[in-house]
C-alpha positions as a Markdown table, in Angstrom:
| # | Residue | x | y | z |
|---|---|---|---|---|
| 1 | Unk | -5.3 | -5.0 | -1.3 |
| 2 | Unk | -4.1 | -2.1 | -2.4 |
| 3 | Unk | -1.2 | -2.1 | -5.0 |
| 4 | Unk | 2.1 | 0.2 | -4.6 |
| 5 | Unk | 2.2 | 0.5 | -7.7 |
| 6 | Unk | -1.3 | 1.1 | -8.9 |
| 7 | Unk | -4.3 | 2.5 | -7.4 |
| 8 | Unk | -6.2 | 1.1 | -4.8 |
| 9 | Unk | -10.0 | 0.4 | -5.8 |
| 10 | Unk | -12.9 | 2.3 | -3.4 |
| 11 | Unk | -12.6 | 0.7 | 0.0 |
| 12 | Unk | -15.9 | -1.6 | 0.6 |
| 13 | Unk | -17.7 | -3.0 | 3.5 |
| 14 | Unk | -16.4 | -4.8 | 6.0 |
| 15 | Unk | -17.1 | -6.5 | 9.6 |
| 16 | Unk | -16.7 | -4.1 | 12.4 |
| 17 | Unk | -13.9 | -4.2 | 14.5 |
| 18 | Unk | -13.6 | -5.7 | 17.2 |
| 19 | Unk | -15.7 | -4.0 | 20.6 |
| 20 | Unk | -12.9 | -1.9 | 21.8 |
| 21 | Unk | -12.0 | -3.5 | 25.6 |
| 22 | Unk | -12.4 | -1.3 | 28.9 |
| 23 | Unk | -8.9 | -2.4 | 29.8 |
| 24 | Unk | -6.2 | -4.1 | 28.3 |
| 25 | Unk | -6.0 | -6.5 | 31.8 |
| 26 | Unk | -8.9 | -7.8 | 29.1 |
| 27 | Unk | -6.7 | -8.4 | 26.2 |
| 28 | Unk | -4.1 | -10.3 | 27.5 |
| 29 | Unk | -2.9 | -13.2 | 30.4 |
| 30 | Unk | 0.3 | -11.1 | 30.9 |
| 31 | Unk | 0.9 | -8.1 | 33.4 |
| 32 | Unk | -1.0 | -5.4 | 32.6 |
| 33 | Unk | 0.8 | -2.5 | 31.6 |
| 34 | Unk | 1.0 | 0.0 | 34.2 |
| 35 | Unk | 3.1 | 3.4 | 34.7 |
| 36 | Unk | 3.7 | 6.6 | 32.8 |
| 37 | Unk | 3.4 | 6.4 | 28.9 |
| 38 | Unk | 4.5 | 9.6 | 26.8 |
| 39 | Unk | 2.7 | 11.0 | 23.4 |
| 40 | Unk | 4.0 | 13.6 | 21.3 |
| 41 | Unk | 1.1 | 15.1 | 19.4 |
| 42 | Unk | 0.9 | 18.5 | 17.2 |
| 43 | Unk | -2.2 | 20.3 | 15.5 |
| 44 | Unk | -4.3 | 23.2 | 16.6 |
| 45 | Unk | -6.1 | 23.9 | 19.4 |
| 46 | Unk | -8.8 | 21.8 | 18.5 |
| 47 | Unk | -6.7 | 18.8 | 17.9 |
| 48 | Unk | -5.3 | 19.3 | 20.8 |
| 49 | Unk | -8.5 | 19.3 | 22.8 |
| 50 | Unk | -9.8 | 16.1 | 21.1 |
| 51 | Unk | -6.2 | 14.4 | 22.0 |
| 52 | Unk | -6.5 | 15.4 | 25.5 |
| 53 | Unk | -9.9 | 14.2 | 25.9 |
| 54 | Unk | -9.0 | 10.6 | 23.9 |
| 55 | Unk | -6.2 | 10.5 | 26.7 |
| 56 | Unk | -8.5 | 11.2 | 29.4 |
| 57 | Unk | -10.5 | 8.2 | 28.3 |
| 58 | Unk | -7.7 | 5.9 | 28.3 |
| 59 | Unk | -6.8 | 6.6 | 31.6 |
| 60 | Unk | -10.5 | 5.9 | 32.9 |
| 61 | Unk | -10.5 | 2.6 | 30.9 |
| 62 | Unk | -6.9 | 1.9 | 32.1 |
| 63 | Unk | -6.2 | 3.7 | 35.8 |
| 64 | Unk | -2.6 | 1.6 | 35.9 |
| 65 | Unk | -1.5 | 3.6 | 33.3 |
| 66 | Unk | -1.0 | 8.0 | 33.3 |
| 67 | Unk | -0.4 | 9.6 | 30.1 |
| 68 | Unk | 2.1 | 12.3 | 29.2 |
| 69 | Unk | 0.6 | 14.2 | 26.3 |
| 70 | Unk | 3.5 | 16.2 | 25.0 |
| 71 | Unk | 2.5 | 19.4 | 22.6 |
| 72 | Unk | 4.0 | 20.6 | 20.0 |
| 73 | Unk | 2.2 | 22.6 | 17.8 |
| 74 | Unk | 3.8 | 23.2 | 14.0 |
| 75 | Unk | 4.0 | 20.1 | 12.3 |
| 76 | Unk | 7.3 | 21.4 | 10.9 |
| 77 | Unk | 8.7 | 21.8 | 14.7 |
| 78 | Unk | 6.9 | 18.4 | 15.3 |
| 79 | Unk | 9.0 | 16.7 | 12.8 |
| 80 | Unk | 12.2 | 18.3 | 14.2 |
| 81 | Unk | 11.9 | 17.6 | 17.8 |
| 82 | Unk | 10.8 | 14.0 | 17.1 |
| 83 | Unk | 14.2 | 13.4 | 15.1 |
| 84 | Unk | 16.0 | 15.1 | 17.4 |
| 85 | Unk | 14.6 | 13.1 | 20.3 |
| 86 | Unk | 15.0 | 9.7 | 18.3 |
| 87 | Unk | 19.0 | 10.8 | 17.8 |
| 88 | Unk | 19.3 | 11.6 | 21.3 |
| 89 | Unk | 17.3 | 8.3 | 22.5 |
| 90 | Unk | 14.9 | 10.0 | 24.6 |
| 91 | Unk | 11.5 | 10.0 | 22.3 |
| 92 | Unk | 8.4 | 10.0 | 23.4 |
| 93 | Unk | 6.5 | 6.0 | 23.7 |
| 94 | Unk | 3.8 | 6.9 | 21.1 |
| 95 | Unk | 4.6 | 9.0 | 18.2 |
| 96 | Unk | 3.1 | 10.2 | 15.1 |
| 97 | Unk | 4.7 | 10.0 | 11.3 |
| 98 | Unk | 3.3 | 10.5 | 7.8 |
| 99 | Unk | 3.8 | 7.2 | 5.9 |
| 100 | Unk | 6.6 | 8.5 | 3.9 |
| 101 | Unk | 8.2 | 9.8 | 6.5 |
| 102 | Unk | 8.7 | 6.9 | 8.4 |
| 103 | Unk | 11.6 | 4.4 | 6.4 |
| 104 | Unk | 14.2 | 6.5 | 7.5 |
| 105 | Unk | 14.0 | 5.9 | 11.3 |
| 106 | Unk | 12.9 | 2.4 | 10.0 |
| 107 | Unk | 15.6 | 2.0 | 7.9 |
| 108 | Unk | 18.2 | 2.8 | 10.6 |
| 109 | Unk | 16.3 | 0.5 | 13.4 |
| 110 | Unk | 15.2 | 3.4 | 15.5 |
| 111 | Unk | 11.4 | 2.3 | 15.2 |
| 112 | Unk | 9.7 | -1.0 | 17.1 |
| 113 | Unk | 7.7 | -3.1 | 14.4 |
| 114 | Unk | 4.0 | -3.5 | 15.5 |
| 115 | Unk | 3.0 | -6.5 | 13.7 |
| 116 | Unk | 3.5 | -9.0 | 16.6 |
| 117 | Unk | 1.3 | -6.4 | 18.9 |
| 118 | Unk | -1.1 | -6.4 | 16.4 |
| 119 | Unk | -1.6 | -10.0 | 15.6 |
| 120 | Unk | -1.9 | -10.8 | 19.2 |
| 121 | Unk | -4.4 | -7.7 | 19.7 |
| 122 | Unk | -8.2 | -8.9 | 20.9 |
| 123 | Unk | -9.3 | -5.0 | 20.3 |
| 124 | Unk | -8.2 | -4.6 | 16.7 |
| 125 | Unk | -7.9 | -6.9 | 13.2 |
| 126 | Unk | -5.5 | -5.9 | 10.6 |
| 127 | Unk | -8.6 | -6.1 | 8.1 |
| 128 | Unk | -10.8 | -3.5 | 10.1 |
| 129 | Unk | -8.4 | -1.0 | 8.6 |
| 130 | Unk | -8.6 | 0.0 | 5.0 |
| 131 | Unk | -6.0 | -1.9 | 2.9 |
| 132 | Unk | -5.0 | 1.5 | 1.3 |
| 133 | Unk | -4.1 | 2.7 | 4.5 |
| 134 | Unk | -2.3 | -0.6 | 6.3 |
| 135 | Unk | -0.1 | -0.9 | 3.0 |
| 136 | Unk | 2.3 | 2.0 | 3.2 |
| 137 | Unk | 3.0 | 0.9 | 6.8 |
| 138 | Unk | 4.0 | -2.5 | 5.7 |
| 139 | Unk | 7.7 | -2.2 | 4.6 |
| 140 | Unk | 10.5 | -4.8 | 4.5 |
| 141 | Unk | 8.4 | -7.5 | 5.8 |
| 142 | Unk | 7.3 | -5.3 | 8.9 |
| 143 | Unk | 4.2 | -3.3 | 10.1 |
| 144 | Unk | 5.8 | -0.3 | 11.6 |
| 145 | Unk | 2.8 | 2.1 | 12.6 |
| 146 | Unk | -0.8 | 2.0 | 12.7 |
| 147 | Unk | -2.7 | 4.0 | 10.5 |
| 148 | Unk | -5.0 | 7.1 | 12.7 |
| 149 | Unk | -6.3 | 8.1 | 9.6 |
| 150 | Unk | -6.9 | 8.3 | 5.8 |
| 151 | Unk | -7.3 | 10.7 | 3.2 |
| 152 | Unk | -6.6 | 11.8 | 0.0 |
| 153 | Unk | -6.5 | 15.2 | -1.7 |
| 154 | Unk | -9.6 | 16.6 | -3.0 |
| 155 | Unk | -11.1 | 19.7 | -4.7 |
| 156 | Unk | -12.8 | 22.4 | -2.1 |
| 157 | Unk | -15.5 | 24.4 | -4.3 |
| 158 | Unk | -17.0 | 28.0 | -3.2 |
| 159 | Unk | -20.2 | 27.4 | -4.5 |
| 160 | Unk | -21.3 | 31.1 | -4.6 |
| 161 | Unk | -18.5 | 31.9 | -7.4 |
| 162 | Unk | -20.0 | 28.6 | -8.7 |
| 163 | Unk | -23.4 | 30.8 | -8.9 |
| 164 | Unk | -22.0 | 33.9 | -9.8 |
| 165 | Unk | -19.9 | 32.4 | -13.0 |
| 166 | Unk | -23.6 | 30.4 | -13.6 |
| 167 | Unk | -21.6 | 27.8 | -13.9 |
| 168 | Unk | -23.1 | 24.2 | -12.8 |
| 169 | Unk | -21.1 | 22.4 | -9.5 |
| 170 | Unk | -18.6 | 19.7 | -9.9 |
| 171 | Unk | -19.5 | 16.3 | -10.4 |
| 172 | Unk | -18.2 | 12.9 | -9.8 |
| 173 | Unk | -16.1 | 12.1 | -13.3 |
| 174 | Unk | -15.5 | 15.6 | -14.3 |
| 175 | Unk | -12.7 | 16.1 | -17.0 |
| 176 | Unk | -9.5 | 18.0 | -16.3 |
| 177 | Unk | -10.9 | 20.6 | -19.5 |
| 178 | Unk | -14.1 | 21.2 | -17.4 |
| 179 | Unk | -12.0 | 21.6 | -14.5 |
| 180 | Unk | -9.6 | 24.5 | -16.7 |
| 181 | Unk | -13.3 | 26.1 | -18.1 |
| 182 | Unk | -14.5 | 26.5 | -14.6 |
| 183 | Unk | -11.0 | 28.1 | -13.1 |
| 184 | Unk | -11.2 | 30.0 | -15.8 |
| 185 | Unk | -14.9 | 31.4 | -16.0 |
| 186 | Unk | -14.5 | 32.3 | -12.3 |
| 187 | Unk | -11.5 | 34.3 | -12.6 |
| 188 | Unk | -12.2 | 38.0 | -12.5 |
| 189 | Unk | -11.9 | 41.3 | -10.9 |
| 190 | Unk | -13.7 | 42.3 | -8.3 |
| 191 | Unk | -14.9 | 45.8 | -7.5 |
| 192 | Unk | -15.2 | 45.2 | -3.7 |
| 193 | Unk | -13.4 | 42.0 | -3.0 |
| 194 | Unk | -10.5 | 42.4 | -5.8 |
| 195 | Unk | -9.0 | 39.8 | -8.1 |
| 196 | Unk | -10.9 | 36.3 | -7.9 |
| 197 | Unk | -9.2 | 32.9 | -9.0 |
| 198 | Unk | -10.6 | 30.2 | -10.1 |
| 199 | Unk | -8.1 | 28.1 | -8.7 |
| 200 | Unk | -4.9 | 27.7 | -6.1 |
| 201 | Unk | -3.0 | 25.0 | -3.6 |
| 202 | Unk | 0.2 | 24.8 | -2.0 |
| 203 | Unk | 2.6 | 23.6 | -5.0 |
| 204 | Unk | 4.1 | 20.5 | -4.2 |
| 205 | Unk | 4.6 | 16.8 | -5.5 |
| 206 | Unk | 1.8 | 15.9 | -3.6 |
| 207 | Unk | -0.4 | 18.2 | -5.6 |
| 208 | Unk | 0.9 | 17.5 | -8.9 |
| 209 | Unk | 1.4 | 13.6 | -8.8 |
| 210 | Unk | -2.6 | 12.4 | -9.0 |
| 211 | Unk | -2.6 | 14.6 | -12.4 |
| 212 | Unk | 0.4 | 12.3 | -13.1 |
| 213 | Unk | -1.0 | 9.0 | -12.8 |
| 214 | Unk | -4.1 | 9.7 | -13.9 |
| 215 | Unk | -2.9 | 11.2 | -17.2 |
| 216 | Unk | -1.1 | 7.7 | -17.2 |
| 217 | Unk | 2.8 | 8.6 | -15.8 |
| 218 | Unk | 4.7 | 7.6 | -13.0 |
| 219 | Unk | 7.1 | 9.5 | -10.8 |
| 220 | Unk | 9.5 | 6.1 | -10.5 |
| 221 | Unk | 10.9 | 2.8 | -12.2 |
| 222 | Unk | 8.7 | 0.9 | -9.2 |
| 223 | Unk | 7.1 | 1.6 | -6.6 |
| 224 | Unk | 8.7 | -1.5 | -4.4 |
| 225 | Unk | 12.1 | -0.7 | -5.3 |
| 226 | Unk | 12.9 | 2.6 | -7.1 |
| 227 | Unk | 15.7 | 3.0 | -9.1 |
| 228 | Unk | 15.0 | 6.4 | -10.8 |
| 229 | Unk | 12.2 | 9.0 | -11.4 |
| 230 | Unk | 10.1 | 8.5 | -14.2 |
| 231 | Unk | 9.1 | 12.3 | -14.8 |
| 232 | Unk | 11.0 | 13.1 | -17.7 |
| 233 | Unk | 8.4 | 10.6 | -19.8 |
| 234 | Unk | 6.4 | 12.4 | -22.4 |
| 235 | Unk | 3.1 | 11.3 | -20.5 |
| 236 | Unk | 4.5 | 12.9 | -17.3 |
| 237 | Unk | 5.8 | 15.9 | -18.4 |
| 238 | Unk | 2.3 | 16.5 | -20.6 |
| 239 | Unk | 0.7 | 16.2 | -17.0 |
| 240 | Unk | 3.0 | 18.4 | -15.2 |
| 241 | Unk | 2.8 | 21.2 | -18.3 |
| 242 | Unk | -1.5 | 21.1 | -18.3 |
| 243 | Unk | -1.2 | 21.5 | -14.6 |
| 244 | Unk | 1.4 | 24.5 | -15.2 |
| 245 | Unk | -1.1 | 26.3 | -17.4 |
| 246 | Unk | -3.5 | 27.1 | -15.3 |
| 247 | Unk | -1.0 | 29.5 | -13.5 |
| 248 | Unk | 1.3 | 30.5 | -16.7 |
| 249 | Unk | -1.4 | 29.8 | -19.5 |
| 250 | Unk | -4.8 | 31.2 | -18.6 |
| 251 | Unk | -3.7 | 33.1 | -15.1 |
| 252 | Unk | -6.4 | 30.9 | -13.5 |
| 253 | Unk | -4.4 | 30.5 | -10.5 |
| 254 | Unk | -2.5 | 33.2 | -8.2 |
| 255 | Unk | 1.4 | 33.9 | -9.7 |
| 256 | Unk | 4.4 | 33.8 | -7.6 |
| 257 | Unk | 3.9 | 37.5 | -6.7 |
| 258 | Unk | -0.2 | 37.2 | -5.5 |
| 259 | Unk | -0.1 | 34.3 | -3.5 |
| 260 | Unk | 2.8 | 36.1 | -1.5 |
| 261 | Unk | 0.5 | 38.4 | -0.7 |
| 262 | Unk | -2.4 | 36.3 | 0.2 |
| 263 | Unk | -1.7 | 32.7 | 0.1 |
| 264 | Unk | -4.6 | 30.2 | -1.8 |
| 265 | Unk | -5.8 | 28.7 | 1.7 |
| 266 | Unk | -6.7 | 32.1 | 2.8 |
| 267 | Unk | -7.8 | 33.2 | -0.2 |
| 268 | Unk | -10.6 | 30.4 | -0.5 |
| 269 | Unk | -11.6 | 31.0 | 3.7 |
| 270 | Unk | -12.3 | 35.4 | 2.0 |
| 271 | Unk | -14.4 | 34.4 | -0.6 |
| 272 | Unk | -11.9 | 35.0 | -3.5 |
| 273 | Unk | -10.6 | 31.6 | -4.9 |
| 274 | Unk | -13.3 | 28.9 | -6.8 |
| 275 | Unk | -11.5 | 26.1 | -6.0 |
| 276 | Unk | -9.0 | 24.9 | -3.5 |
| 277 | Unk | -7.1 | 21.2 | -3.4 |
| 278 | Unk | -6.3 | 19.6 | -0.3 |
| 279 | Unk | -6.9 | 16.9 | 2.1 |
| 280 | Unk | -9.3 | 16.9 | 4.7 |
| 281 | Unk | -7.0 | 18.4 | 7.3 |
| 282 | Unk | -8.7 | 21.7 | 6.2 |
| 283 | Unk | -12.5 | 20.7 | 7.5 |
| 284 | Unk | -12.0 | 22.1 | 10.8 |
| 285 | Unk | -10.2 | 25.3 | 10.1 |
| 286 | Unk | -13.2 | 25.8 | 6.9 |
| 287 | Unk | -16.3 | 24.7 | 9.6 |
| 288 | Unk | -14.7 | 27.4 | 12.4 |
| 289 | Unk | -13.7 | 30.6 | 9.9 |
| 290 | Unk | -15.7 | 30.2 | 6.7 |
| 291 | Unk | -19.3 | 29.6 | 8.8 |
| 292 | Unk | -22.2 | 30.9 | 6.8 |
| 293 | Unk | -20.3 | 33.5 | 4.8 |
| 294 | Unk | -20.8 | 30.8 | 2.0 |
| 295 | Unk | -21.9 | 27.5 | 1.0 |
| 296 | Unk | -18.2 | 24.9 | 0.2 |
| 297 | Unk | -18.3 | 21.7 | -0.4 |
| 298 | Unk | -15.9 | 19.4 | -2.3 |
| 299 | Unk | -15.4 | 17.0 | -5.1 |
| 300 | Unk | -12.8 | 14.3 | -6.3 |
| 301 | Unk | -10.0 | 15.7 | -8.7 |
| 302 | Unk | -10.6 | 15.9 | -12.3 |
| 303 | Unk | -9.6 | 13.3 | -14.3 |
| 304 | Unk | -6.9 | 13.7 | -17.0 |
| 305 | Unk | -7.7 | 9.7 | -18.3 |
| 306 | Unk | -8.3 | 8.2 | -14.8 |
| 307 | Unk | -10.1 | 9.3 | -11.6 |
| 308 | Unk | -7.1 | 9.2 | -8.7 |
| 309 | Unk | -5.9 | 10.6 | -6.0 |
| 310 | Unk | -2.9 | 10.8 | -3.6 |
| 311 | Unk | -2.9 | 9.3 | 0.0 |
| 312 | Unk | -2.3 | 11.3 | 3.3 |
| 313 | Unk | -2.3 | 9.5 | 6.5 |
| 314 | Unk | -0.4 | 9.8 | 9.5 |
| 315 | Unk | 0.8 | 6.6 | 11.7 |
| 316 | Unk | 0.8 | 5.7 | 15.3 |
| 317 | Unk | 4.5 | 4.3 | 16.2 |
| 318 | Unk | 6.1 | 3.5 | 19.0 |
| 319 | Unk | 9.9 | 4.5 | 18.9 |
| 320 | Unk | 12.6 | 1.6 | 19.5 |
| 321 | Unk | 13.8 | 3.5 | 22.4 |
| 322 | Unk | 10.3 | 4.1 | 23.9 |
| 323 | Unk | 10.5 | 3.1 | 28.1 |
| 324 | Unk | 7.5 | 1.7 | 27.8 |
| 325 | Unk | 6.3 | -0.1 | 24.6 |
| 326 | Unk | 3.4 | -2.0 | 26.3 |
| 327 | Unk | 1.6 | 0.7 | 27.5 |
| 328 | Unk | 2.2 | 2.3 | 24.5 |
| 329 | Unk | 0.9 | -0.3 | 22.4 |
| 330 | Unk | -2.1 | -0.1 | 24.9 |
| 331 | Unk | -2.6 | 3.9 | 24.3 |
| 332 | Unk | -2.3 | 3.3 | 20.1 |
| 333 | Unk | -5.1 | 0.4 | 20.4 |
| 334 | Unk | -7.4 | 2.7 | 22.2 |
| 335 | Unk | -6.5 | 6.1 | 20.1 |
| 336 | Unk | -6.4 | 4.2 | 17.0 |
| 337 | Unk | -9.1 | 2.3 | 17.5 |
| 338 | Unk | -13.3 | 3.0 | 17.1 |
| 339 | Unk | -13.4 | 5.3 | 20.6 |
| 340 | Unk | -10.3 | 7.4 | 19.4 |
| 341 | Unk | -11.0 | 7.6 | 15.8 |
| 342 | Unk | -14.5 | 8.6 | 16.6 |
| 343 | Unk | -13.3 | 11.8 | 18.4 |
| 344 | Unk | -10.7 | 12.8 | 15.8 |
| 345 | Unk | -13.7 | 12.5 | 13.3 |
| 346 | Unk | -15.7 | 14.6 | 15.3 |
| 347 | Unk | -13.7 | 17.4 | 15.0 |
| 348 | Unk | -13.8 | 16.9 | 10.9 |
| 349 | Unk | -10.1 | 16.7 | 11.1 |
| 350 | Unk | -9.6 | 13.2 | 9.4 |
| 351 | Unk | -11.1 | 10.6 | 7.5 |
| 352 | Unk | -11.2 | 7.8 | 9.5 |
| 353 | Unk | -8.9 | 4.7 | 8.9 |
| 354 | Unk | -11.0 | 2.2 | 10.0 |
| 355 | Unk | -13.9 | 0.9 | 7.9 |
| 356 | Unk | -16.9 | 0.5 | 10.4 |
| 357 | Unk | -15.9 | 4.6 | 11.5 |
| 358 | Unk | -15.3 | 5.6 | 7.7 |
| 359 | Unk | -18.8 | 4.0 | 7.0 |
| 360 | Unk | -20.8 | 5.3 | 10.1 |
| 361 | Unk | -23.2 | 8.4 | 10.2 |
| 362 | Unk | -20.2 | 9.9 | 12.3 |
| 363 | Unk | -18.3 | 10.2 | 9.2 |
| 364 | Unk | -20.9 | 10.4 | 6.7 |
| 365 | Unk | -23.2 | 13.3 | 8.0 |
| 366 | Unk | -24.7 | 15.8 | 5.5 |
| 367 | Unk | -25.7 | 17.6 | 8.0 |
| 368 | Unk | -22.1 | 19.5 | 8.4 |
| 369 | Unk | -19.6 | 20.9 | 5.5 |
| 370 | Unk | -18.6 | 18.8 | 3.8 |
| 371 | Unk | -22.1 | 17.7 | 2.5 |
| 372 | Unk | -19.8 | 15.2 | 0.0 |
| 373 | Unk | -17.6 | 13.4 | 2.3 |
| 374 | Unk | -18.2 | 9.9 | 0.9 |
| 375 | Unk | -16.0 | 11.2 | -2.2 |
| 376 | Unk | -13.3 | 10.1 | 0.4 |
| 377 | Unk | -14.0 | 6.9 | 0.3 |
| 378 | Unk | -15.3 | 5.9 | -3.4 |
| 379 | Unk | -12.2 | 7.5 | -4.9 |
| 380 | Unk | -9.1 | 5.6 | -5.7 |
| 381 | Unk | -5.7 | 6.8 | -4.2 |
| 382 | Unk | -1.8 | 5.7 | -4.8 |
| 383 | Unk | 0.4 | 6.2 | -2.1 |
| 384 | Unk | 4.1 | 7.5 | -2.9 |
| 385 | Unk | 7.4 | 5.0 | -2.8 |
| 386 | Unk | 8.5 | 3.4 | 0.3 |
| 387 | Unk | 11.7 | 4.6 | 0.1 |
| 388 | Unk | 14.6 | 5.4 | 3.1 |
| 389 | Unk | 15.0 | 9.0 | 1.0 |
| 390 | Unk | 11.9 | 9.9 | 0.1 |
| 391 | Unk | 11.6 | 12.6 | 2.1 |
| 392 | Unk | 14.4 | 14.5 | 0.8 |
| 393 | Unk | 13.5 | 13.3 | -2.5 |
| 394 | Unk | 10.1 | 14.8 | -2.6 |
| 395 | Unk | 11.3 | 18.2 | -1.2 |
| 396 | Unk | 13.8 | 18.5 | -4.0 |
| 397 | Unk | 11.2 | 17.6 | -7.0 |
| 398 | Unk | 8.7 | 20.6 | -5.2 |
| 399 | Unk | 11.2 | 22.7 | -5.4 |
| 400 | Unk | 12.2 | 22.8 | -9.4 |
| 401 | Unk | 7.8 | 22.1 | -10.0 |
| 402 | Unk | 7.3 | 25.4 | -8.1 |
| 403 | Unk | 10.0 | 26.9 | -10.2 |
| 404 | Unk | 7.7 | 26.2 | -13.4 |
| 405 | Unk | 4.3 | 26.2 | -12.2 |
| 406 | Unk | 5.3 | 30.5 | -11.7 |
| 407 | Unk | 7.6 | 30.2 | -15.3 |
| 408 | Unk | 10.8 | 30.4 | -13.8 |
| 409 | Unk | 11.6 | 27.4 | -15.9 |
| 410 | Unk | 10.2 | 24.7 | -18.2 |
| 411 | Unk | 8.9 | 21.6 | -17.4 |
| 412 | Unk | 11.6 | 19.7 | -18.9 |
| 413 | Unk | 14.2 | 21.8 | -17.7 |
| 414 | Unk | 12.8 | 20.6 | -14.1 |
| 415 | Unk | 12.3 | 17.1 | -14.2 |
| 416 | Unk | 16.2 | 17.1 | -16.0 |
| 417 | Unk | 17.3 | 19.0 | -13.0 |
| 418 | Unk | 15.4 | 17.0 | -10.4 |
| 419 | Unk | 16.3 | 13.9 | -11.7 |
| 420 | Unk | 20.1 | 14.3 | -11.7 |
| 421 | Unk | 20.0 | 15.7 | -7.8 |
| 422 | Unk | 18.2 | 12.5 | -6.9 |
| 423 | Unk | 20.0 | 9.9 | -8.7 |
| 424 | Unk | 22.3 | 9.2 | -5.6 |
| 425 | Unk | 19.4 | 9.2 | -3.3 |
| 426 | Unk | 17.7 | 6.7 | -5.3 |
| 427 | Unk | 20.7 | 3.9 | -5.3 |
């Protein structure tokens, strides 16, 4: 089971779930859900496709019931409509949320716990999900959402500027100084193609926090109950600084200036960054623009003590105000479950939260980019807190790391700033 407040060991084998039921008339004595059931979804135009087609299939498998898919594209607009549609009572029935995104609604009753739909489910077991992905959902005493996927960040590798720098790929283990030597070596100008990186992400907590666990920090007092951030510890803030010198230090990474002019994602899709971290949201957009220009693949972080890495996963959950909670219960067994986690994986957009997917040739094809997706599964991952505030929390520590990671500031400086401005959130 995975710890909040350590990692969670590689997920292992486990029975398959379940064989997913043509109807829910199948899975219980009661009524069968019938009627119109709403899903707010966002993503791309592929992700939209595969939802429309997992929503197709329900409907076959379940005629009594039409779904509502509603789009909305930006993640960012995502998140506002859904609050505003939770304050206003109107949400959709099914939902998504990031894990630490949900406790607020949670916190304020606005979400229907799923752990009595679950327990009575014949499609799905609690323990055909992977424990690192169930346990974030489980707060309070309550399951509050069920997990559509699982992944953790990774490092995306251009093997051609591997080639070029004759420098040898990644490998399983690799240190965080062999990690800095290859940034480095591939960091050059180009005649044709201009200045080349060797590294670049998005700068956020979520980047920076494996670095500080595996270095052997903390961002908090405890994981189950925060009382305060833990980034002003000597181990944390020697983390945060070795991460910072890649940009500051050696100029391995884009500076303030350069990646406002061509942000690292685009960057690595042209040819012109060695590395890239990120979750494996990024496999479709990679599979559809990179194509043959060259060879990617990825590895698990570098280690500055400890292999880790940082869990994403997004949650099916069914609003308190939802119309109609059994049908929507119905809908997140079926898109949650092997037939709709097949089709998200399909795409490459997720890494699949149940085992006997995660662990099936549909998952675990080296066939397509990414030759190396079992890395997703044999690494370890943390989540972040359960906490009501965590979302504002985490946006105001990215903003004072991003400050020092292009030398507005110093590390100390930061985590003194950010830990005053979330003291109150934290009580």
């Amino acid at each position: 089971m995975l710890a909040a407040c350590g990692a969670a060991p590689p997920p292992t084998a486990a029975p398959a779930p379940k064989p997913a039921a043509t109807s829910v008339l199948a899975a219980t004595s009661a009524p069968a859900p019938s009627g119109i059931v709403s899903w707010m979804v966002a993503g791309d135009s592929v992700e939209f496709d595969a939802y429309k087609r997992i929503a197709a299939a329900f409907e076959r498998a379940n005629p009594a019931i039409k779904v509502d898919l509603v789009y909305i594209p930006a993640s960012a607009d995502y998140r506002n409509r859904l609050a505003a549609d939770i304050a206003s009572g109107a949400p959709s029935d099914v939902v998504f949320m990031n894990y630490q995104r949900y406790p607020p609604f949670a916190d304020k009753n606005q979400l229907a716990p799923l752990g009595d739909y679950l327990s009575r489910s014949t499609m799905l077991r609690e323990s055909d999900f992977f424990p690192a992905a169930m346990s974030p959902y489980k707060w309070r005493g309550s399951t509050w959402c069920l997990p559509g996927n699982m992944s953790s960040a990774v490092i995306y590798y251009n093997k051609k500027l591997f080639d070029g720098a004759k420098l040898d790929y990644p490998r399983a283990n690799w240190s965080w100084d062999d990690f800095v030597a290859s940034a480095r070596a591939i960091s050059r100008d180009d005649p044709a193609l201009g200045r080349i990186y060797g590294y670049g992400t998005e700068i956020s907590l979520f980047r920076v926090a494996p670095y500080v666990w595996s270095a052997g920090g903390d961002l908090v007092d405890s994981a189950d109950a925060p009382t305060k951030l833990t980034l002003d510890s000597e181990v944390a803030m020697a983390a945060i600084q070795r991460y910072i010198d890649l940009q500051v230090k050696f100029q391995a990474a884009p500076s303030a200036l350069a990646e406002k002019a061509e942000d690292s994602l685009t960057r690595f899709m042209n040819g012109k960054l060695g590395m890239y971290m990120d979750s494996r949201r990024v496999v479709p957009l990679f599979r559809d623009t990179i194509k043959d220009s060259f060879d990617w693949d990825v590895v698990a972080l570098p280690s500055q003590g400890q292999t880790v890495s940082i869990l994403h996963s997004d949650g099916y959950c069914i609003p308190a105000a939802a119309k109609n909670k059994d049908a929507a219960w119905a809908l997140i067994e079926f898109a949650a479950g092997p037939r709709g986690q097949t089709t998200m994986t399909e795409i490459g957009r997720l890494v699949p939260s149940l085992r006997a997917i995660a662990e099936s040739p549909v998952f675990l094809n080296p066939t397509v980019r990414p030759a190396n997706s079992k890395v997703w599964l044999e690494t370890p991952i943390r989540p972040v807190p359960n906490h009501k505030n965590w979302p504002a929390i985490e946006t105001a520590i990215t903003k004072e790391l991003e400050k020092s990671y292009y030398g507005v500031q110093p590390v100390r400086d930061a985590v003194q700033i950010v830990g005053k401005q979330v003291a109150t959130l934290l009580k």
